[in-house]
C-alpha positions as CSV (number, residue, x, y, z in Angstrom):
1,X,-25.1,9.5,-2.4
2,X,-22.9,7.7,-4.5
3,X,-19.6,9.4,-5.1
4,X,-18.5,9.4,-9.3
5,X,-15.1,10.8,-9.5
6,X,-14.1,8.0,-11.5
7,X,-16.4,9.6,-14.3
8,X,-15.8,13.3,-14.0
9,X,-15.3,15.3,-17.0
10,X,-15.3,18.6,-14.7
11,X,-12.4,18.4,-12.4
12,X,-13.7,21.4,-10.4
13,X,-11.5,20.1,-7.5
14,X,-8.3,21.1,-8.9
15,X,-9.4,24.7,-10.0
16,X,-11.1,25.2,-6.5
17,X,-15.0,25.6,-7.9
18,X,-13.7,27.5,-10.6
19,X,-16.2,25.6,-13.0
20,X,-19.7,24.4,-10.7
21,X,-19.4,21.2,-9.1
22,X,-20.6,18.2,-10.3
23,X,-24.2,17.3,-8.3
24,X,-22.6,13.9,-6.6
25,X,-19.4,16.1,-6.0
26,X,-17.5,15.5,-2.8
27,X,-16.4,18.9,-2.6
28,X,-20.4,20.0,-1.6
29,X,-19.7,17.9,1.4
30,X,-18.2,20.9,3.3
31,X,-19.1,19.2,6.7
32,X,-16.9,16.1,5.7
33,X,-14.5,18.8,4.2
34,X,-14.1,20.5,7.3
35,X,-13.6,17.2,9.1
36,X,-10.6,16.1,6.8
37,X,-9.0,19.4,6.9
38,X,-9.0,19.2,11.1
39,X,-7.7,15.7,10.3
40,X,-5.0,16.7,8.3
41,X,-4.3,19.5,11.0
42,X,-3.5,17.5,13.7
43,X,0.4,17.1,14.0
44,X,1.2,13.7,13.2
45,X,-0.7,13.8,10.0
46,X,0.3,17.2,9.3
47,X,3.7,16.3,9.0
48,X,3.2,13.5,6.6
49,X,1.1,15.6,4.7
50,X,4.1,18.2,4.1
51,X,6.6,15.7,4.0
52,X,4.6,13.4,1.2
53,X,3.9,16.7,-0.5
54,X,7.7,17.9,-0.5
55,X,8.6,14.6,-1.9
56,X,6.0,14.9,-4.3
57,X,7.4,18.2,-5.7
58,X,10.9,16.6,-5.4
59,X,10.7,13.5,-6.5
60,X,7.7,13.8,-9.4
61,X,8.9,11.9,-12.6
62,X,12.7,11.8,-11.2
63,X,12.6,9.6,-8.5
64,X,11.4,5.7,-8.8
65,X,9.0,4.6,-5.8
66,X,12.0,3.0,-3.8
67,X,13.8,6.3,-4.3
68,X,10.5,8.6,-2.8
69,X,10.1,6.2,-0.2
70,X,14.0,6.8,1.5
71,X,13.5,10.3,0.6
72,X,10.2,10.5,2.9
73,X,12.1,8.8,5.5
74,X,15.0,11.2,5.8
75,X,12.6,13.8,5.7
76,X,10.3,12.4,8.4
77,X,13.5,11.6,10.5
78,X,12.9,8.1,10.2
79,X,15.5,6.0,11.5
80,X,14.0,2.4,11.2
81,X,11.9,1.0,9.1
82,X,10.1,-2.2,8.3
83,X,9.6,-4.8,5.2
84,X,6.4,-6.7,5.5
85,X,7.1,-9.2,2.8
86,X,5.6,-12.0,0.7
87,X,7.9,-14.9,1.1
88,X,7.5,-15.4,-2.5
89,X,9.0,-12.4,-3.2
90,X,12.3,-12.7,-1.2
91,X,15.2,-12.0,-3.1
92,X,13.6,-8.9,-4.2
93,X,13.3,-8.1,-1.0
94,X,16.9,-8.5,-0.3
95,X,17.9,-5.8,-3.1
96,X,15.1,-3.9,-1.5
97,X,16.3,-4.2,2.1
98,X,20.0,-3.2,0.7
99,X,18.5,-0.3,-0.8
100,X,17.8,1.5,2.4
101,X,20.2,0.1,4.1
102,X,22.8,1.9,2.1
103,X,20.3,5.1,2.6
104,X,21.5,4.8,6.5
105,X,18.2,3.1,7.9
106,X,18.0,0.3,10.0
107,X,16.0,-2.1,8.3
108,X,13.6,-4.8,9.9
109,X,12.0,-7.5,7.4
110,X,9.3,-10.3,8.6
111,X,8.1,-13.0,6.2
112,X,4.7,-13.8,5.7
113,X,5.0,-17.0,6.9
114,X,6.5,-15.9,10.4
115,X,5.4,-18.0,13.2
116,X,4.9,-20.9,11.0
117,X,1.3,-21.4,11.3
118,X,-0.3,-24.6,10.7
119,X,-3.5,-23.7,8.5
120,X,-5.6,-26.7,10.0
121,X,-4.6,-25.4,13.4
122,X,-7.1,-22.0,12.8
123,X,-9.7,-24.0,10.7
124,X,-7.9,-22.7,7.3
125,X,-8.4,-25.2,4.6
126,X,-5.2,-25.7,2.8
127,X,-4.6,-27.3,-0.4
128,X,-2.5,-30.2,0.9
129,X,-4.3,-33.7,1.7
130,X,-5.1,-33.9,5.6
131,X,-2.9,-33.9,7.9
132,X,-0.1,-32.3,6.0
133,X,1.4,-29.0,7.3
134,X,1.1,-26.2,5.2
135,X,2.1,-22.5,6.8
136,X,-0.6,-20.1,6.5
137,X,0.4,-15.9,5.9
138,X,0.5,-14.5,9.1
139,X,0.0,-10.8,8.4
140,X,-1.2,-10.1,11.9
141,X,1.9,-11.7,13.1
142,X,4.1,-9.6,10.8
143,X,2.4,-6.3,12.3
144,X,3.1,-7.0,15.9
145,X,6.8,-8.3,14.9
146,X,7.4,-5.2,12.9
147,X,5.4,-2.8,15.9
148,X,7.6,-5.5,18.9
149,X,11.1,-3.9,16.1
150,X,10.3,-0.3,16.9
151,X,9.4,0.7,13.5
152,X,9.0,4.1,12.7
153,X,7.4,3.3,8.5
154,X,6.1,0.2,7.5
155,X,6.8,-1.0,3.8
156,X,4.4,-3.4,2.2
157,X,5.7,-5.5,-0.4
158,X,4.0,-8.0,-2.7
159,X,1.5,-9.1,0.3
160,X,-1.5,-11.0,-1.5
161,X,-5.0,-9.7,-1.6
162,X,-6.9,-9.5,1.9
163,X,-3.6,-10.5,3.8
164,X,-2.6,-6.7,2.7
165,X,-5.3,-5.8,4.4
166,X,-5.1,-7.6,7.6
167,X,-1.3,-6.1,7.7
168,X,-3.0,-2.8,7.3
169,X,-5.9,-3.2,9.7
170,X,-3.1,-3.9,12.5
171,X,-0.2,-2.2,11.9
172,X,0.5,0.3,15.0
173,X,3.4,2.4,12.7
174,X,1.7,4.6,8.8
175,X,2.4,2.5,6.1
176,X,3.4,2.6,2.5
177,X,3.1,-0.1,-0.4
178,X,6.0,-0.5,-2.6
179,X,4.7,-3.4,-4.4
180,X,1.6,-5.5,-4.7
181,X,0.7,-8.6,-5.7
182,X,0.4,-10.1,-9.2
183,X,1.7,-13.3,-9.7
184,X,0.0,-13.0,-13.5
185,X,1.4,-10.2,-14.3
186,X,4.6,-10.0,-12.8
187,X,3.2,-7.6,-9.9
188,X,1.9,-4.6,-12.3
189,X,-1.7,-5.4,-12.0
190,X,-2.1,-1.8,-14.5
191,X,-1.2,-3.8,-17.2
192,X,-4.4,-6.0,-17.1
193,X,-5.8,-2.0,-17.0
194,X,-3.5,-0.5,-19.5
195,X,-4.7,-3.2,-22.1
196,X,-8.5,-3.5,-21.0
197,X,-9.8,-2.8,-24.4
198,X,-7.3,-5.3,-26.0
199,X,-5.9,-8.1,-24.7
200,X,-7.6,-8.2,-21.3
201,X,-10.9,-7.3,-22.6
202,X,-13.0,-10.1,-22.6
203,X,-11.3,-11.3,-19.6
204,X,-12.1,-7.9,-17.7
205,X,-15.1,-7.2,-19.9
206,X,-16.6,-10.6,-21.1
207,X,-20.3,-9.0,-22.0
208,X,-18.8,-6.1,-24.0
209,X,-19.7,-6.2,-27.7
C-alpha cells in the first residue's frame, strides 16, 4: 500500500466519507484508525490535542508561530521551556528567548555545540586539516541538557538536517519546531517550493521539459 494524499483531488477526509474514498485512502484503514484514536485518547496526548486545537481556532491567521507557541504553553500550564538552537542562529535566539520570557516562562537554551565535541574524537570527519579541533553538533547532548533543565516543551530552532532528528529521536519532553534550517534561503525552505516551476525548477526539477 502506498499512501497518495499528496495527490488527492477527493478530500473525503474532511467531509467524513461524504464523497467515496480514494482506493489507497488512509481512512479504509479503520484498524489503524481505531489505533490512532486510542492514541489520541490517552491523557497526555489528549490534552495536547485540545490544547493545539484551541490554539488553532485562536490563533489561525492572527497569531505568528512564536505567538501560538506561548499561547500553547499557558494553555498547557507550561512553566519552563526549552530552546534547542543552531549556534548559527544565536542572536535570533536571543529575541526568541526574550519573547517568552516576557510571556512569564522560564526559559532554558543549549547550543548545538554544547559539550564541545571534538569531531575526530567520534570518528566524524571534519573539514579542517588533521589534527585541528573542530566542535561537532551535539543534538543528543542538547536533549539530555534540556531533559537534566526540567523542561516541560522543547523548541527546535534552525537545527540542521539529521541533527533535528537526533534532537527528536531523544528528547524525553513533546517538542515543537519554530524554525528550520536553510542557510540558502534564509531558513524558508517553501520558497525553493513556492517557485518550483520558476526559478527553482531546474534545480528541483532538472529532467522537466
Amino acid at each position: 500500500m502506498m499512501y497518495t494524499c499528496s495527490e488527492c483531488a477527493v478530500k473525503s477526509c474532511t467531509n467524513h466519507g461524504a464523497t467515496p474514498y480514494p482506493a489507497n485512502c488512509p481512512c479504509r484503514d479503520q484498524e489503524t484508525t481505531a489505533q490512532a484514536i486510542a492514541k489520541t485518547k490517552e491523557p497526555e496526548t489528549f490534552a495536547i490535542a485540545q490544547k493545539a486545537a484551541e490554539v488553532e481556532k485562536e490563533g489561525y491567521c492572527q497569531l505568528t508561530r512564536i505567538q501560538e507557541i506561548a499561547l500553547f504553553c499557558k494553555k498547557m500550564g507550561y512553566e519552563t521551556i526549552g530552546i534547542a538552537f543552531c549556534t548559527g542562529l544565536q542572536n535570533e535566539c536571543k529575541v526568541v528567548a526574550r519573547y517568552f520570557r516576557e510571556q512569564g516562562l522560564t526559559v532554558h537554551t543549549v547550543c548545538c555545540k554544547c559539550s564541545s565535541v571534538n569531531k575526530a574524537d567520534v570518528g566524524i570527519p571534519g573539514m579542517e586539516p588533521d589534527g585541528t579541533f573542530e566542535a561537532m553538533c551535539n543534538p543528543a547532548g542538547q536533549a539530555m541538557f534540556l531533559a537534566k533543565a526540567g523542561t516541560q516543551l522543547n523548541v527546535v530552532l534552525g537545527l540542521c538536517v539529521g541533527h533535528d532528528t537526533i534532537f527528536l529521536q531523544n528528547t524525553k519532553a513533546p517538542v515543537t519546531v519554530l524554525a528550520v534550517k536553510d542557510r540558502v534561503l534564509g531558513h524558508n525552505p517553501l520558497a525553493a517550493v513556492y517557485t518550483a516551476q520558476s526559478y527553482y525548477q531546474k534545480k528541483l526539477f532538472p529532467n522537466q521539459k
